[in-house]
N, C-alpha and C positions, 0 to 999 in steps of 0.2 A: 030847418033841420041842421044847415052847417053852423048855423051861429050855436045850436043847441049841443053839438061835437066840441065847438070851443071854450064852451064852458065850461063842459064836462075834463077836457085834460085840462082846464085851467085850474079846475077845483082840485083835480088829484095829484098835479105838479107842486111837490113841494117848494115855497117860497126861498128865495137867497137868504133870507132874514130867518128865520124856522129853520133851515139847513144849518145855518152858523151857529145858531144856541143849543143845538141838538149835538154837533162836533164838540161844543164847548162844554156842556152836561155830560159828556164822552168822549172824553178824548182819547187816541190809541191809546191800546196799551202793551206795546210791542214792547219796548224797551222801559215799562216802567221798574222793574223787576231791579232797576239803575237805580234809582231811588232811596233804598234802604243802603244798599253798598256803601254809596256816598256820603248817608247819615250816619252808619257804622264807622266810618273812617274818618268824617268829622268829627265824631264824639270823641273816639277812642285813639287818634295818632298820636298823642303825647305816651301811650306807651312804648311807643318803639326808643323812646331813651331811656327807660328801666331798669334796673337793676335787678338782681338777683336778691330774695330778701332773705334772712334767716330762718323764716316761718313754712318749712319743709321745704322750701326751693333746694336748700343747700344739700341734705341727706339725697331729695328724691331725684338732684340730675346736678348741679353744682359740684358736688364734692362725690359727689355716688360713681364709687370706683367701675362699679359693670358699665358705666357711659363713660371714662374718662380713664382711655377712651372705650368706646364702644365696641365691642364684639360678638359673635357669634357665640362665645360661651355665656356670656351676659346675656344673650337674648334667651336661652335655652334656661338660666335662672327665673328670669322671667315668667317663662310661658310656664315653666313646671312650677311654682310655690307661687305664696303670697308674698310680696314685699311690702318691707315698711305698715307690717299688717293689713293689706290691702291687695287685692289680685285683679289687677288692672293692664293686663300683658299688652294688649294694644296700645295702649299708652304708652308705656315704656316702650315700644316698636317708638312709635311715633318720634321720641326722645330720643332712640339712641339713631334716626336718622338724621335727624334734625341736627345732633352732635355730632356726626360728620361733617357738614358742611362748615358748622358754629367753632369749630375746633381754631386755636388760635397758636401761633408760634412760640409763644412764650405766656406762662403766667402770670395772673394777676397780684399785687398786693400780699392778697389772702390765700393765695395759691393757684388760685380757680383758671384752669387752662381755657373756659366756653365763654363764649362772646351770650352776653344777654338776650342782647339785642335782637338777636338775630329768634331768637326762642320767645320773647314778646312778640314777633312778628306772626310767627306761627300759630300763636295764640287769637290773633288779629284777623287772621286770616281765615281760621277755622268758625272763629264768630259771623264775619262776613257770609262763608257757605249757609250756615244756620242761621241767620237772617233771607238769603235767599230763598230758603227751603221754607220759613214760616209764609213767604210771601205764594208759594208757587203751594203751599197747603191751603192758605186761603182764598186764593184764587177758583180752587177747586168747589168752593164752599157756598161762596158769596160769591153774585153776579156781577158786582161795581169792582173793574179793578184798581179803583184807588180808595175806597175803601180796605180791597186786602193788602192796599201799599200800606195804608196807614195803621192798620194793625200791627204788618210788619216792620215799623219803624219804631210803632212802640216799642215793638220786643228789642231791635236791634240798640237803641238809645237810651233806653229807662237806668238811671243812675246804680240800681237794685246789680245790673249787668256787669258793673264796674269791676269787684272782685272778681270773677271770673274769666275775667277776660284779661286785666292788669295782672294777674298774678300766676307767674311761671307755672307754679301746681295747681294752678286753675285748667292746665289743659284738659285733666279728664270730667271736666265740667263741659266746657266748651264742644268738646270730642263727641263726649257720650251724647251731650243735647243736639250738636248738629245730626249727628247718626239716627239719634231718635226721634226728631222732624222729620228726617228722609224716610223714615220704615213708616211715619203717619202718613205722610205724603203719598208713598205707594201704595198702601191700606186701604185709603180713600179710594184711588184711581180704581181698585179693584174690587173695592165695594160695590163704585160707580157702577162699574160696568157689568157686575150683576143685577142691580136695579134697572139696567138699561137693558138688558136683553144683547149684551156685547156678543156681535156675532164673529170674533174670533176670539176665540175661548184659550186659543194658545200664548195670546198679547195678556188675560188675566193671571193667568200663570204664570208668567215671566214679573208681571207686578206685586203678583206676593210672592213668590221666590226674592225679587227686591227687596221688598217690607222683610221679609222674615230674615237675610242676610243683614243687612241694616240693623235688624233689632239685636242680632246675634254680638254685630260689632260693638253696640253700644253697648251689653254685656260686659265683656273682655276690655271697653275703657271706663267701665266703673259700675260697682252693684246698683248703683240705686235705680238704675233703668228696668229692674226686675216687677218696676210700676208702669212700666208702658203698655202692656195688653190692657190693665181699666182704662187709659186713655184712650187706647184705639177701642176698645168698649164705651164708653163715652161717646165719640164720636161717632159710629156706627149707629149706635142705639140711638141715641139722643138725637141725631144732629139726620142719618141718611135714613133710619126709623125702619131698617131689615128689621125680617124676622130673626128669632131667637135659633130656630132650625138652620137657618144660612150661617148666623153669628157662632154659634159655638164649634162650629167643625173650621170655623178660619181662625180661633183667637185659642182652641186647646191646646196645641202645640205649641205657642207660644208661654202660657203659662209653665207646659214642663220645660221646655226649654231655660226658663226663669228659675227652674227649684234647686237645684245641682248649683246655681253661682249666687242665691241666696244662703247654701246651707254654707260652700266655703266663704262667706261674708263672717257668718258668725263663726266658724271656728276661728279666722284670721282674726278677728279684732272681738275678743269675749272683752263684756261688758261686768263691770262694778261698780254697783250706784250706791249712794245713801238708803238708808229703809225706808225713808218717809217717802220717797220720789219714786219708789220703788211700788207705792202700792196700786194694788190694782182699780182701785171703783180712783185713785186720783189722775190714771194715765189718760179717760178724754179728755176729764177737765184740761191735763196738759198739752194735748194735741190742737184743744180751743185757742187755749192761749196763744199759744204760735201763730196760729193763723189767725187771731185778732191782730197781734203783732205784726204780719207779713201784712192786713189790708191795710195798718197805718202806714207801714212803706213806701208802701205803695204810691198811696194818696198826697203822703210827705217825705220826699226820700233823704229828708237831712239829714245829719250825726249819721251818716255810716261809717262803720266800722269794723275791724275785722271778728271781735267778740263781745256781744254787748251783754249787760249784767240782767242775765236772763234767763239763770238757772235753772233746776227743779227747785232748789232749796231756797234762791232767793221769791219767786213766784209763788212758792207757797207761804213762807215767813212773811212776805208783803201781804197774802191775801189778794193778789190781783188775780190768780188761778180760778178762784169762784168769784168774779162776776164778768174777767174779759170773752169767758164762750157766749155772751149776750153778742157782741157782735159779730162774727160768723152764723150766730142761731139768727140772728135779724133778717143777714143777707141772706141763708136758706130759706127762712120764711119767705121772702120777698120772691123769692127763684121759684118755690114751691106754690104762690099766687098766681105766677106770670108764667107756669108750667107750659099753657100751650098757645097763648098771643108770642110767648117770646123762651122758648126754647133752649132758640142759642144763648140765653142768659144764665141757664142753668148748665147747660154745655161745659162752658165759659167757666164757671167754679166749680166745677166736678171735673177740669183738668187742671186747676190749681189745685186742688187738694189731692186729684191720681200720683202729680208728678212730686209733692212733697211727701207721700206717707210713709218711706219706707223712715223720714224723719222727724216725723211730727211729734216723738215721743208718746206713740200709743207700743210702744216697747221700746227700752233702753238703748242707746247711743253710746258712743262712749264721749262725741265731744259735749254730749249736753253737762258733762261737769263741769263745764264752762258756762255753755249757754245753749238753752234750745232750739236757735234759730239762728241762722248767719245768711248772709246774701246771698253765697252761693249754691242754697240750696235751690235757689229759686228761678236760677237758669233756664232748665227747660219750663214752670211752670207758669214763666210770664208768656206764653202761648193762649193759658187760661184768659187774662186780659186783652192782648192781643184780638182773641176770638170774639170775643164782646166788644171791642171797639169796632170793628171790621162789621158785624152785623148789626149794630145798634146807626154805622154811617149810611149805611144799606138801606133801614127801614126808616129813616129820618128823612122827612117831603124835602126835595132840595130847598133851599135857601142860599142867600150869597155868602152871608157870615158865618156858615157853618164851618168850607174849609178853612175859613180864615183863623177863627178859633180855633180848632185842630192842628193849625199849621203851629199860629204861635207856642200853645202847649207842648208840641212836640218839640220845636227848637230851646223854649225852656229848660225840658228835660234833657236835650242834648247837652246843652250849656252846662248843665249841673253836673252831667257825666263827665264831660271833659274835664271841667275844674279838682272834679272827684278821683281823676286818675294821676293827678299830678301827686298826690300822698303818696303814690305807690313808685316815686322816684329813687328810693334807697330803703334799706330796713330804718333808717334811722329818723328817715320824714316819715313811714308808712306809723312808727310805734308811736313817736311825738301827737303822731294826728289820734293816733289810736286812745293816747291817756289825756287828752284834752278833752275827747266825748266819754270816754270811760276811765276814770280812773282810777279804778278797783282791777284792770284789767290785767288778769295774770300771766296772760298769753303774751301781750305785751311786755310785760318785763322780761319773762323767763325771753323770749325772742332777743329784748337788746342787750339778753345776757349773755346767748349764744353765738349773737352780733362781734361783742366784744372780745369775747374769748379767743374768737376768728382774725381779729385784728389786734391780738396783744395788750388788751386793756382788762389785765384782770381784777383789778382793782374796782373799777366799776362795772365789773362783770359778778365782783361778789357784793356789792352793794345789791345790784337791782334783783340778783338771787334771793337775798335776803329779804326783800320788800313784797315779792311774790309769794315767800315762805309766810310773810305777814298776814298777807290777804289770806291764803289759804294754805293751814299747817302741814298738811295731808299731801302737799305738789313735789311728787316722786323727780319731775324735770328739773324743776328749780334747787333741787338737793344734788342731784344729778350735775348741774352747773356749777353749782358752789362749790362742791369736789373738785372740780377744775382749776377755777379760780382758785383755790385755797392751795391746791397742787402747785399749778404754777408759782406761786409767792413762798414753794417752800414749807409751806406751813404742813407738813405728814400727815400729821397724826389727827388735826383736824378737819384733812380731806380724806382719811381712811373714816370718822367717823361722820363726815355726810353722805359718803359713798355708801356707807353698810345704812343710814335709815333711808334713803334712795331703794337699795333693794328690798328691805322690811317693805316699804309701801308699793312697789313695783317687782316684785320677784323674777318678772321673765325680761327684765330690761338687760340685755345681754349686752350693752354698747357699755352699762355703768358696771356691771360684777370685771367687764374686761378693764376696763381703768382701776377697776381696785387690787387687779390680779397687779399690775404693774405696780402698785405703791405698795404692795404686800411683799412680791419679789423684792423691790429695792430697801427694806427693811429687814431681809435675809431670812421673812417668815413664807418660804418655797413650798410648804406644803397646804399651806391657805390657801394661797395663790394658785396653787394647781387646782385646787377644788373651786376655783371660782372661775380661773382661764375653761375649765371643762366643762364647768354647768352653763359657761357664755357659751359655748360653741354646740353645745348640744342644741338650745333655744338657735343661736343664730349661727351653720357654719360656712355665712358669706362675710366672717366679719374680719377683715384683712389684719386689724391691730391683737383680733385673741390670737389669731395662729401665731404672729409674731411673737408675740407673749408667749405661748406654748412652748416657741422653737427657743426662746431665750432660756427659760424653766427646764428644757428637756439637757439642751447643751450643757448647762449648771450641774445635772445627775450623767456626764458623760455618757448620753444615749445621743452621740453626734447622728448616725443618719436620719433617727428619726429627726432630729430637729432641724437637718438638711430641709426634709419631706414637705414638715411644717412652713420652714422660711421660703421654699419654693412655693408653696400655694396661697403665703401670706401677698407675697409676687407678683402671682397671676391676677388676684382676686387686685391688688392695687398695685401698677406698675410705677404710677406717681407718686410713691412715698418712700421718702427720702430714706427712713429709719428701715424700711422693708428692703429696700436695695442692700444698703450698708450690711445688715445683720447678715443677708445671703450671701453677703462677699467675703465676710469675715469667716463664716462657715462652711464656705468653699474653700477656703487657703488653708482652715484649719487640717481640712480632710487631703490637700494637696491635690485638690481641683484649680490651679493656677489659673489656669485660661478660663475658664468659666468667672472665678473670683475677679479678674481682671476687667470682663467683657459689664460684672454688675457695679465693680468702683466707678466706670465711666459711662454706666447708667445713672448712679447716684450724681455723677455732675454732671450731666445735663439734667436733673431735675433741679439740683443747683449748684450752681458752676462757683458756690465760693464756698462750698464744703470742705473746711481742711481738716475732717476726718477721710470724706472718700479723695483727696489729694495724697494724706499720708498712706492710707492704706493701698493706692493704685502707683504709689513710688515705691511702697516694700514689696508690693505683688509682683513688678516689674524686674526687680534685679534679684529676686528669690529666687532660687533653682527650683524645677518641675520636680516634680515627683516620679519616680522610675515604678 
């Protein structure tokens, strides 16, 4: 009987040998959640020597007067309109904290007071959280957690990730998709714990209160997140299998929440397409094609670039529009086979295509007049793949080769990001790189034209204008530039007449009718010029250079304090502009505002201290007599 007791615990005591393959099949996973951080920051540390590029970085925090510097009237623009046609107010918050610390003692080169670096950092760092955040969603999901590490590695490393993470105006990329992992994240837990019979009901409402604040913010740093309730519908339905009666009373408010910053998406940026791309029975074909396009990416993430030739108009002149929705129809087919052995495979691409639709071109865009698909659309919906890897490692019988393969493919792809961020060291390596895989690429030039412009090279600032105008007749930016260029070299009359087809093809471009207001005034035609300085500022009156323009035109018809009023808020609106100082100082002394006129001559040097207009004019201000 006692020999037959030491069998028995011999048989139920698990062996030393069995214990250690069973640690090693599982190992903690306390700090695995380390893992993607580490991959994220292998991949991506060559951005923190980055520069600022031309390609919206300059307009939306570079040179953008409400950050530079930042204030509490700036934020207040912000939160109340759209900027840069886009109503992104979180972001901007984001930005103009971030440009406190980024704030630098003196200017760069180009003028530019913010340290880059410091704002790739931020970018870097935001990514890192939402890599976290894909890890601790799929953790929730799937049981193996190095499986949900390696999903989230995919997400955090896949080449596809590169733009929006390398690139300054990539934050409301980055922003919105960390935010909008965290409100899936908490969706989940709160789904959870309706499926589970969560006996504190006050911990579930604390996790959607999380979720629903999360998705709110992800709003506020960019529309397209107005896709995230099908996601969290996806995943609820598809993946935790509630009823539709639990489901709709948690995901309805979320939808209206979504409609009010859908509707000011399209007021802020109305769309004008071609008629052909415009019609209706062509726009799924077009939304196929994209996402045929996004799963080659995917699979091969070479030639990226920031706009590839992949129009409406080129897509459908090629004819690849009718036959690339063959494969996305393949991979539904396939998902629609394997409906309920594998689920999460259908999961998996019904959150790549929730997190892309608001741009898939199943309705107008406005960048698709470029191209209908760009990298960073694809931010938050590499979660989609993610998901699929994460449970496809899950239901796959262990084997020894399998992490090994995963492992390698993952450091390939890292390898390929990193290599891929080094393009994004200056505008002038990020466009080089850009017209070597694309060189039809109009974004491209128009960018190394606004590059140029920036750094006093207008000479090939109207070249590459010109080359852009090539490609595509109809490019209101590149007419826009060439005014510039052509201004700068003097040349009048033939930047009055790219400026005027700039606005023919762009009417509400208030940044070009203001530069034409100023070549019309200096031609002595004042009353043109007024009619263009006022229909700038009605469309935009954040714009520091029309009020200046205003106040110069009003001074000209001796209505001095209005043009006081104007040179004051030309001012406010940009304190680092030299010609804004100057004009206020001069129209201060005129009115025999001495001391104030004084206080902005030696504002104007220190914007720059070798100005010998505000030298002369702060030695006349000086021994002038006050005004009694």
């Amino acid at each position: 009987m006692k020999q037959a007791a030491r069998d028995r615990r011999q048989k139920n005591k698990p062996s030393h040998k069995g214990a250690l393959a069973a640690r090693s099949a599982q190992p903690p996973s306390r700090f695995i959640w380390v893992v993607p951080v580490l991959a994220a920051l292998a991949a991506f540390w060559p951005v923190l020597g980055c520069d600022f590029t031309s390609w919206d970085d300059l307009l939306n925090v570079a040179k953008n007067p409400l950050l530079n510097p930042p204030s509490f009237y700036g934020l207040g623009m912000f939160w109340t309109r759209p900027f840069m046609a886009i109503y992104i107010p979180l972001t901007y918050t984001i930005w103009s904290l971030v440009a406190l610390v980024a704030r630098t003692d003196a200017p760069d080169p180009q003028g530019i007071w913010l340290n880059p670096y410091i704002f790739h950092a931020a970018n870097l760092a935001v990514h890192v959280v939402a890599s976290v955040a894909v890890y601790l969603l799929l953790r929730r999901l799937v049981s193996k957690p190095w499986a949900a590490c390696a999903g989230a590695v995919l997400f955090a490393v896949h080449p596809v990730q590169v733009e929006s993470v390398a690139w300054v105006a990539g934050m409301k990329d980055v922003l919105c998709g960390a935010l909008s992992i965290i409100a899936l994240w908490q969706y989940v837990l709160f789904a959870q714990g309706d499926q589970h019979d969560d006996p504190a009901p006050v911990r579930r409402r604390v996790r959607y209160a999380a979720a629903t604040v999360a998705f709110l913010l992800a709003l506020l740093s960019k529309p397209s997140a107005i896709s995230l309730p099908l996601a969290a519908l996806v995943l609820d339905r598809g993946l935790l299998k509630r009823p539709w009666r639990s489901i709709l009373p948690s995901l309805l408010p979320w939808f209206v929440m979504a409609l009010p910053i859908a509707i000011v998406a399209k007021i802020a940026q109305p769309v004008t397409i071609a008629y052909e791309a415009g019609k209706l029975w062509l726009r799924p074909l077009l939304a196929a094609d994209a996402l045929g396009f996004y799963v080659y990416k995917f699979f091969f993430p070479l030639w990226l670039g920031v706009q590839y030739h992949h129009s409406p108009q080129v897509e459908i002149g090629q004819g690849r529009v009718y036959w690339m929705w063959l494969i996305p129809a393949a991979i539904a087919l396939l998902a629609w086979i394997y409906r309920r052995k594998a689920a999460w495979f259908a999961a998996g691409i019904a959150l790549l295509v929730a997190a892309t639709l608001p741009v898939l071109g199943l309705a107008p865009f406005q960048f698709e007049r470029y191209s209908l698909v760009a990298d960073h659309y694809l931010y938050v919906a590499m979660l989609g793949p993610a998901l699929i890897l994460a449970f496809a490692l899950q239901s796959l019988k262990y084997r020894r080769e399998i992490p090994i393969i995963v492992t390698v493919v993952l450091l390939a792809l890292a390898v390929r990001a990193n290599l891929q961020t080094w393009s994004w060291r200056s505008t002038e390596d990020l466009f080089r790189h850009e017209l070597a895989i694309n060189p039809q690429s109009v974004v491209a030039y128009n960018s190394l034209s606004a590059y140029e412009l920036s750094t006093n090279q207008p000479g090939k600032a109207e070249a590459d204008a010109r080359r852009a105008i090539e490609l595509q007749p109809d490019e209101a930016q590149a007419y826009g530039n060439l005014g510039v260029a052509l201004a700068m070299q003097n040349h009048t009359a033939d930047a009055i007449d790219a400026y005027r087809r700039a606005c023919e093809l762009d009417p509400q471009n208030a940044r070009v009718l203001t530069n034409l207001s100023g070549l019309l005034a200096a031609q002595g035609r004042t009353d043109e010029a007024m009619t263009c300085v006022r229909r700038a500022l009605e469309l935009d009156n954040l714009l520091s250079d029309a009020h200046r323009n205003l106040a110069v035109l009003l001074a000209g018809r001796n209505q001095v304090n209005q043009a006081v009023a104007e040179a004051r808020i030309a001012v406010r609106l940009d304190p680092a502009d030299l010609r804004g100082q100057l004009n206020l100082a001069v129209l201060l002394d005129t009115v025999g505002q001495r001391q104030q006129a004084i206080e902005h001559y030696a504002e104007a040097l220190r914007v720059d201290p070798n100005s010998q207009l505000a030298k002369r004019g702060l030695a006349g201000a000086l021994v002038r007599p006050a005004a009694r």
